[in-house]
N, C-alpha and C positions, 0 to 999 in steps of 0.2 A: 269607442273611446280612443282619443286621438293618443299618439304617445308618451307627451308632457306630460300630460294627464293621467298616462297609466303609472308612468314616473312617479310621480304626486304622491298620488293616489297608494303606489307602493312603498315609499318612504314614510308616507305618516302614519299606514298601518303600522310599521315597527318600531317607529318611535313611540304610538298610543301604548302601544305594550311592550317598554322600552327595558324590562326584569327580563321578561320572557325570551326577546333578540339577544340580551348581552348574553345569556348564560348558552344559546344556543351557537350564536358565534365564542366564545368561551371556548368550546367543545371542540370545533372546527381548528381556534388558534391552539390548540394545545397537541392537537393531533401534527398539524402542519410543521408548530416547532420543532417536535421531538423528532417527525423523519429531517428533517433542516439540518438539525443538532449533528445528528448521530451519520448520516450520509453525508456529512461537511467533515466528520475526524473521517471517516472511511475513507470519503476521495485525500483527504489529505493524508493520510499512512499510506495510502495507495501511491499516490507521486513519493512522496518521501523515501518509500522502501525502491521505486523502480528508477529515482534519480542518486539514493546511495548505491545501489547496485549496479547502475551503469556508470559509475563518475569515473574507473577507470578505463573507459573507451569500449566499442562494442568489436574492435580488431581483437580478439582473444578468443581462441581456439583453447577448450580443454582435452585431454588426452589422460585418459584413468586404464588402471589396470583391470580385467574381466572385460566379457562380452554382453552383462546383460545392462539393461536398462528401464528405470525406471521414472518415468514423467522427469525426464533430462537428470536423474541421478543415477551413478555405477553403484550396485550393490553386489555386485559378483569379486570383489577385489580375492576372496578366498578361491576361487574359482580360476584364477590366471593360471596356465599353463607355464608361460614364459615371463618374468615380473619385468615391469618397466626398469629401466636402467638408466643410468649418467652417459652413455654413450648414444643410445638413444636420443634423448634429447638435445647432444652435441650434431646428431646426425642430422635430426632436422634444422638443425639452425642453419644447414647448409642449404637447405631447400631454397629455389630462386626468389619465390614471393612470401619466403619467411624475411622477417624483419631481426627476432629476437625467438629464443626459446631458454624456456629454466624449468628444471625438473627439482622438486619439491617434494619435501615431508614434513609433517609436525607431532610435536608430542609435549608431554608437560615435566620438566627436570626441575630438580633444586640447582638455584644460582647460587656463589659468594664472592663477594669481593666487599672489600673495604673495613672485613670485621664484620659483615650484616648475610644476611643471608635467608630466600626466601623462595616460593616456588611459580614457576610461569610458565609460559610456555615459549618453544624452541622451536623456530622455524629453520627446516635446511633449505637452502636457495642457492642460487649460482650469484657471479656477477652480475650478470643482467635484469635479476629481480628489477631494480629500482624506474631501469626503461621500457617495462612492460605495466608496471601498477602506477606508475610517472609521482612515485614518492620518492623520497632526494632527504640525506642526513643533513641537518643542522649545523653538525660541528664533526670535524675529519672528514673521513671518507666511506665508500661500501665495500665492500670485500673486492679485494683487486681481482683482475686476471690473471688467476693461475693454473698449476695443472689440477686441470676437474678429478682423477680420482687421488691426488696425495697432496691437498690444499694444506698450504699452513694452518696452522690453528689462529685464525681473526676473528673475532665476532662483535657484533654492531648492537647496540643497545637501542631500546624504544624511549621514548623519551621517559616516562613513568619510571621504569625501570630503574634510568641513569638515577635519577632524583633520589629513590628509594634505597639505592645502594654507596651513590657516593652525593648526595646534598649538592651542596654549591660546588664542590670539589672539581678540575678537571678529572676528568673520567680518560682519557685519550691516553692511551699509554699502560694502562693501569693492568694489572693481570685480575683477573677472573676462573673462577672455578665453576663450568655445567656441569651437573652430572658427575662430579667425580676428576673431569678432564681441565685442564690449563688453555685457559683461551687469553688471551692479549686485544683490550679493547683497541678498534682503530677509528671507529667512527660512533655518533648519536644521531637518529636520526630524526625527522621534526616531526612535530606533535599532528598527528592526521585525529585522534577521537578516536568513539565506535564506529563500527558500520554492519550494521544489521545484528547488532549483540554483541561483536568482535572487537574488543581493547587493542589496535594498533599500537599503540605506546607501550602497552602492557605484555610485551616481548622480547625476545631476542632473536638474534639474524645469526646464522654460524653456515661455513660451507656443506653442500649438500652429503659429497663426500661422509663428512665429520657424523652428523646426523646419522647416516646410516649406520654410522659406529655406535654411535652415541646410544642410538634406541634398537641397538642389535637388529637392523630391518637388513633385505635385502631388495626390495622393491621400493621405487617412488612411489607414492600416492599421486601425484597428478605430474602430469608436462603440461604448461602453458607455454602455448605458440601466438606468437601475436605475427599475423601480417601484415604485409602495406595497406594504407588504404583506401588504391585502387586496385587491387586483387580481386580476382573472384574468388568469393568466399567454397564456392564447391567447388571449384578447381585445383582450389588449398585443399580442402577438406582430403580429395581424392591420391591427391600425391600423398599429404602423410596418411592415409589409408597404405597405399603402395609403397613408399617406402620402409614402414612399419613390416608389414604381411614380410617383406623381403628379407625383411631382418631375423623377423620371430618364424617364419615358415607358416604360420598362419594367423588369422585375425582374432588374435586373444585380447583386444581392449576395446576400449569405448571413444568415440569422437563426439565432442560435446559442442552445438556453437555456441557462441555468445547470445545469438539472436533468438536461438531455442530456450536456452534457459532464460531468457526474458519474456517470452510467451509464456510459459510455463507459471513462470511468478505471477506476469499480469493476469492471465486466468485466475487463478489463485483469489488475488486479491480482487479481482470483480466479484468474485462471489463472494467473499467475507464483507464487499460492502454494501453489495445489493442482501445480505444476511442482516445487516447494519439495519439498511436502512428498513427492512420488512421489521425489525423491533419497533421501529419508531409507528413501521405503520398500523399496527395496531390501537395504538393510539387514538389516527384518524380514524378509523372504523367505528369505535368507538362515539369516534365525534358525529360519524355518519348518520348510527342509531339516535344519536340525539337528536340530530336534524329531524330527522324520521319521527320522533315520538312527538316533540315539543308542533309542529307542524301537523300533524295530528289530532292534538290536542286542541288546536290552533282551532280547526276547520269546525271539530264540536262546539265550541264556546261560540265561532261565527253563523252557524245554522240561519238565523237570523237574517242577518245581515245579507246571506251569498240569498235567500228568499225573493229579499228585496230586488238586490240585481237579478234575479228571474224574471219576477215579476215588472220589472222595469223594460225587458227586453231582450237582458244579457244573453250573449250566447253561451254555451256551454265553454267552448275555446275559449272564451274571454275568463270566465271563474276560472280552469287550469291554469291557465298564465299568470293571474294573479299571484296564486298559491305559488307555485313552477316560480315565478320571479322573486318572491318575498324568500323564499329558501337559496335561492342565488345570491342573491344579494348578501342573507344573512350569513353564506359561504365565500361571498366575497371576500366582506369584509374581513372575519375571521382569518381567511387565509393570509391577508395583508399584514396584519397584525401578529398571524402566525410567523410567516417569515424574518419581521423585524427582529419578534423574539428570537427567532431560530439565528437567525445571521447575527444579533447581536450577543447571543450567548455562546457561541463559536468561538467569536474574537476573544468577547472577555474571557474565556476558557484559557484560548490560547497564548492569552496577557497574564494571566495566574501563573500558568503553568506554559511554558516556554516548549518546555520540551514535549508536548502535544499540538503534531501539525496539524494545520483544519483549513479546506481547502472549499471552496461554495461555487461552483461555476453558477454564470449568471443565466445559463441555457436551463441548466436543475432550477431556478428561481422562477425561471417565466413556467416551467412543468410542475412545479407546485402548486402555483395558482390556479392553472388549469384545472391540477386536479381535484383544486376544491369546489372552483365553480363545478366539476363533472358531477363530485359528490353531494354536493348543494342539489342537480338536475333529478339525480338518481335517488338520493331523498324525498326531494319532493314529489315526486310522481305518484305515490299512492294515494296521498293528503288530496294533492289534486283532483285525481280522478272522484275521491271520492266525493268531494266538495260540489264535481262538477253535475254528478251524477244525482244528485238532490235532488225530489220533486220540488218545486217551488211553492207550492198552495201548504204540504207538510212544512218546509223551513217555515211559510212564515206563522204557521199554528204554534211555534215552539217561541215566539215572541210573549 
């Protein structure tokens, strides 16, 4: 049987029993969609979370109190010997291929100003916060350069914040009460959103100093060092090792990189989408069975017929193929149709609801396909064989 011909010859089979192909491609497109679907929001939360995560630059060196570590987090912060300090992190900022350093803490106080009064959270930051995360207020300014441990009382509002507290009102100037304490707003800074769960707007900025007063701390929570960025990143890393060790007498904290804690995440998230996408693949398995049973089925009902091509000459290989080709095909198509579904229920997804990213490489499109034709081959091989494996004189007594 020439090619065309076996073409033919496989087309009209499924069209003759054209109930039987749709419900078996059915199976196939429904299996395909659902990994499409569901591995389209994965890869797209996947960038989303590793392009929030990195937007403020991958030059940023964390420095935590404690020595232990886990999968790029300090959990030892109870465990410090010596606690990070304001002088500390003034010290690194002297370092040659330091650019910027700011030593930080956060906590959640009650605010008032304006008559209103409500509770957020309170970040302590230096000056230099705004050139290390490259977010910049709206309206005034950010905490000036002063002396880091006896700062004025200034503090910066989040955009949310300002709204909440004084409406259309300027805010600049205005006095404020955290915590109990008198602050003098100087600046608002502009609206960045969430990032990763986190209401930037939905804060306040006050000097580090203040903070530690404020939430009776004695230690920072973190130092972020940002370096140049042509530095070498372990040649940073090694000086504030060493300059630290010199300070505290020994190495009581954690050196975090930037490029660690984003491996760490992208792991992370490849497996919560390759988790994704194994949901959806159940599905295809599903569909796989189907091919498997309807194909089966197939071969019973044609006894007959595969007789006759014995009896004509047929070779064995040539009945396999038949069968083998008619389950390819019918995982063809299916897969074809699967994916339109699957890609065009992504967008519309993503057209509903805005704030669900969904993300389809076109390299996963041509690997779907594949893998239906492979599941179409892998189905149909038992149908086949057995089809093939007929006496001929028995198929055609069954006429």
């Amino acid at each position: 049987m020439q090619t065309n011909e076996f073409v033919k010859f496989t087309l009209f089979s499924l069209i003759a029993h054209r109930m039987r192909s749709i419900l078996t491609a059915t199976g196939i497109a429904i299996g395909i969609a659902a990994v499409v679907l569901l591995t389209s929001i994965g890869e797209g939360m996947h960038q989303y979370v590793m392009t929030e995560f990195s937007q403020f630059g991958t030059n940023i060196i964390s420095v935590q109190p404690g020595t232990i570590q886990t999968h790029g987090a300090n959990v030892a912060a109870l465990s410090n010997v010596r606690p990070l300090s304001i002088e500390d992190s003034v010290a690194l900022q002297k370092l040659s291929q330091v650019q910027e350093s700011n030593g930080s803490l956060q906590g959640l106080a009650e605010i008032e100003g304006n008559n209103r009064q409500r509770k957020t959270i309170v970040y302590g930051v230096s000056e230099s916060f705004p050139r290390i995360f490259e977010i910049h207020p709206k309206a005034g300014k950010f905490l000036p350069k002063d002396n880091e441990t006896h700062p004025r009382a200034y503090a910066v509002l989040g955009s949310k914040v300002k709204t909440e507290l004084f409406k259309d009102k300027n805010a600049l100037g205005q006095r404020i009460r955290v915590g109990g304490q008198r602050f003098r707003v100087v600046g608002v800074m502009e609206s960045k959103g969430s990032i990763l769960g986190i209401d930037l707007d939905d804060c306040i900025y006050i000097p580090t100093s203040r903070a530690l007063d404020l939430f009776n701390k004695n230690s920072l929570m973190e130092i972020q060092v940002k370096h140049r960025d042509n530095a070498n990143v372990d040649e940073v890393v090694s000086s504030i090792k060493r300059l630290l060790i010199a300070r505290h007498g020994q190495e009581d904290f954690t050196i975090i990189k930037q490029e660690q804690m984003l491996e760490v995440l992208n792991s992370v998230l490849d497996v919560l989408t390759f988790a994704v996408g194994a949901l959806g693949g159940i599905s295809l398995f599903v569909g796989g069975i189907g091919v498997l049973t309807i194909m089966s089925i197939a071969v019973n009902e044609r006894v007959s017929e595969i007789g006759l091509f014995r009896a004509l000459g047929a070779h064995k290989n040539l009945i396999m193929l038949i069968f083998l080709g008619e389950a390819m095909v019918l995982s063809g198509i299916g897969g074809l149709v699967g994916l339109l579904i699957g890609i065009g229920g992504a967008n519309t997804l993503h057209f509903v609801f805005p704030a669900i990213p969904v993300h389809t490489p076109w390299s996963f499109v041509f690997m779907a396909e594949i893998l239906a034709l492979m599941i179409g081959l892998i189905a149909g091989v038992l149908p086949a064989k057995k089809a093939a494996s007929l006496d001929p004189i028995d198929a055609l007594r069954t006429e």
